[in-house]
N, C-alpha and C positions, 0 to 999 in steps of 0.2 A: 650140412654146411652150405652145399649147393642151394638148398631153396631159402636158408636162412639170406643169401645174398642177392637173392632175388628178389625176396621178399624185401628186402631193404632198398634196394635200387629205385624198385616198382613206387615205393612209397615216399621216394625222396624226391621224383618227379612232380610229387602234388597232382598229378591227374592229367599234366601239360602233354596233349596228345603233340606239342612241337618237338618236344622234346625226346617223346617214344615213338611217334611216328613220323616228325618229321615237317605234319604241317599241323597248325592253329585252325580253329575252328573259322575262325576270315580269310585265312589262304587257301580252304581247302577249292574252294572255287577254281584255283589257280592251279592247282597240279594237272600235270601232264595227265593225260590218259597211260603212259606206263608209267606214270608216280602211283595212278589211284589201284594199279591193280598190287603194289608193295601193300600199300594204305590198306587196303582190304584185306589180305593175309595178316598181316602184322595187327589191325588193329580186330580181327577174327579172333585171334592167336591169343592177346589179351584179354579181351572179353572175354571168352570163353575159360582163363584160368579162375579170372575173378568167381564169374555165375558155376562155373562146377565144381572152387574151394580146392582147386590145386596146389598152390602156394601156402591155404590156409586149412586147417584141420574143420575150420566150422566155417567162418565169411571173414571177408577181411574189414578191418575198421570200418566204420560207417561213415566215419569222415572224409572217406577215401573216393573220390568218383571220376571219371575219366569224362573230360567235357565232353567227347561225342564218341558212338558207339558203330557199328555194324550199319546200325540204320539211319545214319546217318549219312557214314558211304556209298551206300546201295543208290541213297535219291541224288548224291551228287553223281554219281554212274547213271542214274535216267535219267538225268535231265541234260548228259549228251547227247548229241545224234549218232545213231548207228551208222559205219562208217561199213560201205559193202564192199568186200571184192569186186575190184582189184586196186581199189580206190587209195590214196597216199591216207597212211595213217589205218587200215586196215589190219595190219599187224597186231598192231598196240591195241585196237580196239576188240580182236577177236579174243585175243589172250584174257582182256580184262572179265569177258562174257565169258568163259571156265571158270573163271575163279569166282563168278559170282555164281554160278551151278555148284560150282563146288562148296563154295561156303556156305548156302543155303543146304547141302546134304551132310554141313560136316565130312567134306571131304571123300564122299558117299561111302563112309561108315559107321554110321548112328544115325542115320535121319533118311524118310525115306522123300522120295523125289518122285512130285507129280507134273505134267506138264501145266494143270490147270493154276499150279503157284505163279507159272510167270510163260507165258504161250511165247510170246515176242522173242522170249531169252531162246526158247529151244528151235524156234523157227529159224531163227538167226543161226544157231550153231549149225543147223542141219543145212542153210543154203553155204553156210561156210566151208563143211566137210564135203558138197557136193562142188564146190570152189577148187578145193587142193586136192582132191581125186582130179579132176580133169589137166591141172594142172600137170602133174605125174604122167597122164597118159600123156598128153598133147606135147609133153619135152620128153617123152622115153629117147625117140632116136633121134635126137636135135645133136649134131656135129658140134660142140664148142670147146671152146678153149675153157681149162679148170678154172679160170679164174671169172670168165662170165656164168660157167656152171655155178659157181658158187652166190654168182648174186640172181638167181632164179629163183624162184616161188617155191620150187619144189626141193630148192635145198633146204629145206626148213619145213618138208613135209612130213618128216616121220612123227615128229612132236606133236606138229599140228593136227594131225590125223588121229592121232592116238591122245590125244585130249579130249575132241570133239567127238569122236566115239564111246571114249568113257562115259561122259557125260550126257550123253543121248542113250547106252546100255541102260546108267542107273534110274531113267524114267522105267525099265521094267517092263517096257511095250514088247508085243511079240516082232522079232525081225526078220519071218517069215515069205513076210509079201509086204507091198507096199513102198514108194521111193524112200522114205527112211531107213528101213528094212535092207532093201539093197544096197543103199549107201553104207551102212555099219555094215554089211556083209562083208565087202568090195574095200573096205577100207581096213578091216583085218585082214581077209585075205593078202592086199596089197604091204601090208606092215610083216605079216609072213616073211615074205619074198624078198625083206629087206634085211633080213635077220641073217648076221655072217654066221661061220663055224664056233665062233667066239662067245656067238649067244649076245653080242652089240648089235644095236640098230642103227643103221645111216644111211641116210636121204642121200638121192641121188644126188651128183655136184658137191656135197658137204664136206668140206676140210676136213680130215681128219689128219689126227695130231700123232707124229711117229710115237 
């Protein structure tokens, strides 16, 4: 029942990525840098039931086509500019460079991941995890009030940290020696330490909710 209604939803769209994702292939221009990192899960998400016949026992109608794919995404994502620490819009931009690691690994569980597919993407992650590590150490014992704690860089490190070291793990490199190496060391060990009796993780400053 469940996928009979997917199946029917998915084909009632006509292929209108406005419709399933939100933008048209003329507005994709226009989305936010945290629109295109939705866009890029979501229209991942899609593609991939199409091309692996999840919805369908064999392909789905031929009729069927979604006006723009994965890689269509990806070149509207390069042909921003990388936005570096500590820079406004930093945020939004780092997050979108995960998920573009991650989509290209399938999520790093089916596909393997080399740095020579895309150098720029892993360079970028790596100065960004060597970003919010220092972040972390430079406000350990900063005196603030919870509520400027909470708008610090470092209350949004645990995520952060733990993204960008996935996704630097899943290149497969030894992280042995070397400043990458140290950085994933330093950035589990640090994700360790953050880790309550509860077995939850929470960034230093970060609201948590009673």
């Amino acid at each position: 029942w469940l996928l009979e209604k997917c199946r029917e939803e998915l084909l009632a769209t006509n292929g209108s990525m406005e419709v399933l994702v939100g933008f048209s292939p003329a507005k994709l221009s226009e989305a936010h840098l945290s629109d295109l990192c939705d866009i890029l899960t979501q229209t991942w998400t899609i593609e991939r039931c199409l091309v692996c016949s999840l919805l369908w026992e064999t392909a789905p109608p031929q009729s069927f086509n979604l006006e723009y794919g994965v890689a269509r995404v990806f070149s509207e994502i390069r042909n921003r500019p990388l936005v570096e620490p500590p820079l406004v819009g930093f945020f939004d931009c780092f997050y979108v460079m995960t998920h573009v690691a991650y989509v290209m690994t399938a999520f790093n569980g089916h596909l393997p991941g080399y740095r020579s597919d895309c150098p720029w993407l892993f360079s970028y992650l790596e100065r960004s995890l060597t970003f919010w590590l220092r972040e972390v150490k430079d406000t350990k014992n900063l005196t603030v009030s919870p509520a400027v704690a909470s708008k610090l860089w470092s209350a949004d490190a645990v995520d952060a940290v733990a993204e960008a070291a996935d996704c630097l793990l899943a290149l497969g490199e030894p992280v042995d020696n070397g400043p990458t190496g140290e950085a994933i060391r330093g950035g589990i060990a640090w994700l360790l330490d953050c880790q309550q009796e509860s077995g939850l993780f929470f960034s230093p400053g970060q609201i948590i909710d009673p």
